[in-house]
N, C-alpha and C positions, 0 to 999 in steps of 0.2 A: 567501449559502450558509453554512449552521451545519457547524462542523466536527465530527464525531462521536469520529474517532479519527487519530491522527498517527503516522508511523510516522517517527520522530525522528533514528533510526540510520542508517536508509537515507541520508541526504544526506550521511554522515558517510565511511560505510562503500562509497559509487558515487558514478561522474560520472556524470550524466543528464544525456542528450543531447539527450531527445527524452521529449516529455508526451503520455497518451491518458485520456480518460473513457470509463470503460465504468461499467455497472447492473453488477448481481450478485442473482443468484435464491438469493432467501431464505425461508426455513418463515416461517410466521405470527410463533410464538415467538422466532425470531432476527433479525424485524424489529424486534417493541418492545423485546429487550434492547438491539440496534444503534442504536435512539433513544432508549435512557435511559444510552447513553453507553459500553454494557461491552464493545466489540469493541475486540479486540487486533489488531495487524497486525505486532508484532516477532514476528521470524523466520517470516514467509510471504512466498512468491514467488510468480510466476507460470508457466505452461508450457503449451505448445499440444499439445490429444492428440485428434485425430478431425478435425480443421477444427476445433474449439472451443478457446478460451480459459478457464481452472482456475482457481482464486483456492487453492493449499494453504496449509496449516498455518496458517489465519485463527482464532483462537480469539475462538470468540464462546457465552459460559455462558447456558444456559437463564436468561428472564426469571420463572419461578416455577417454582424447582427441584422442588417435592413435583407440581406438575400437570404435569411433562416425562414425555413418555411413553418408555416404555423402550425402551432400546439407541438414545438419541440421544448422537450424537456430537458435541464441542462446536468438535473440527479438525477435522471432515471436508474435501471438497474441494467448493469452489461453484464453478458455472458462471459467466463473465464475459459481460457481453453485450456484443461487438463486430460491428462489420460486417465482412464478409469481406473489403473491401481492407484494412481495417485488420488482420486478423489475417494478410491476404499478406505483410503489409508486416512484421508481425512476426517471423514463421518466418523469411524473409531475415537478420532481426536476430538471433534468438537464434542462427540457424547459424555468424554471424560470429561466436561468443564473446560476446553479451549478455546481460544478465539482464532481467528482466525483474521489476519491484521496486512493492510497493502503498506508494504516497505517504501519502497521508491517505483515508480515508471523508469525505463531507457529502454533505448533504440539499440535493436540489432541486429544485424543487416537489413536496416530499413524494416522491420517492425516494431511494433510496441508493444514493448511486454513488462508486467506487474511481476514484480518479487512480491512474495507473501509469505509471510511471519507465521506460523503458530507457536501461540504464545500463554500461558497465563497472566492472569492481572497482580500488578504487583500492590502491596499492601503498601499503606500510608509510609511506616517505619523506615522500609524497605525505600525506598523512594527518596527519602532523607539520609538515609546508609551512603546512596548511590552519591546524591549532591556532597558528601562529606569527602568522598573516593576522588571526584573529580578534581572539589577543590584544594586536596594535599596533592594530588598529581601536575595540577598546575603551579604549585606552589616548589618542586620536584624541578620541573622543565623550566622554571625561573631563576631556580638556582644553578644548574646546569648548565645554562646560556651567561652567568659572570664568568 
């Protein structure tokens, strides 16, 4: 599975408790930009509104800007494609205080599809905990490698 895009922060900034694959319906043009690599996923989340699942503020820039037809927007809001227990199972979660967070994009079998995170938000301390873990683990695998 090729990675497209990483949403780097999120693992930084939530605990994820629990991992889902969903597709995402996309224009023609915001397929091949999304496999030639330009889709952003810092600062988009997710939200349930109809029975359906939303991918907002995914910023994904036309693939030949001068051929984009007009009044395309490059955040709009995409549809997620999940199945319905899995979106029961989410409204449950978000109502507890969850978020609901796009991990990475990648290609599989030639589609694109959004891993998504739900998660809580971690606290300030807790974030400093994390950077302190990291850097004795590095500190770990530098000793390991004399």
């Amino acid at each position: 599975m090729e990675t497209i895009a990483e949403n780097r922060r999120a693992r930084f900034d939530y605990e994820i408790t629990d991992k889902f694959e969903a597709g995402i319906e996309l224009l023609g043009l915001e397929v091949k930009s999304a496999k030639a690599g330009r889709l952003n996923l810092a600062g988009s989340y997710g939200i349930i509104r109809g029975g359906e699942a939303w991918l907002i503020n995914a910023q994904i820039p036309p693939y030949q800007p001068n051929n984009t037809p007009t009044g395309y927007d490059q955040g709009r809001s995409r549809r997620l494609l999940l199945r319905r227990d899995e979106i029961k199972k989410l409204v449950g979660a978000l109502k507890a205080k969850q978020f609901l967070i796009p991990l990475r994009a990648y290609m599989k079998n030639n589609f694109i599809k959004i891993e998504l995170g739900l998660g809580r938000s971690r606290k300030k301390s807790d974030k400093r905990e994390l950077l302190k873990k990291r850097a004795v683990q590095k500190e770990i695998e530098k000793l390991k490698a004399r």
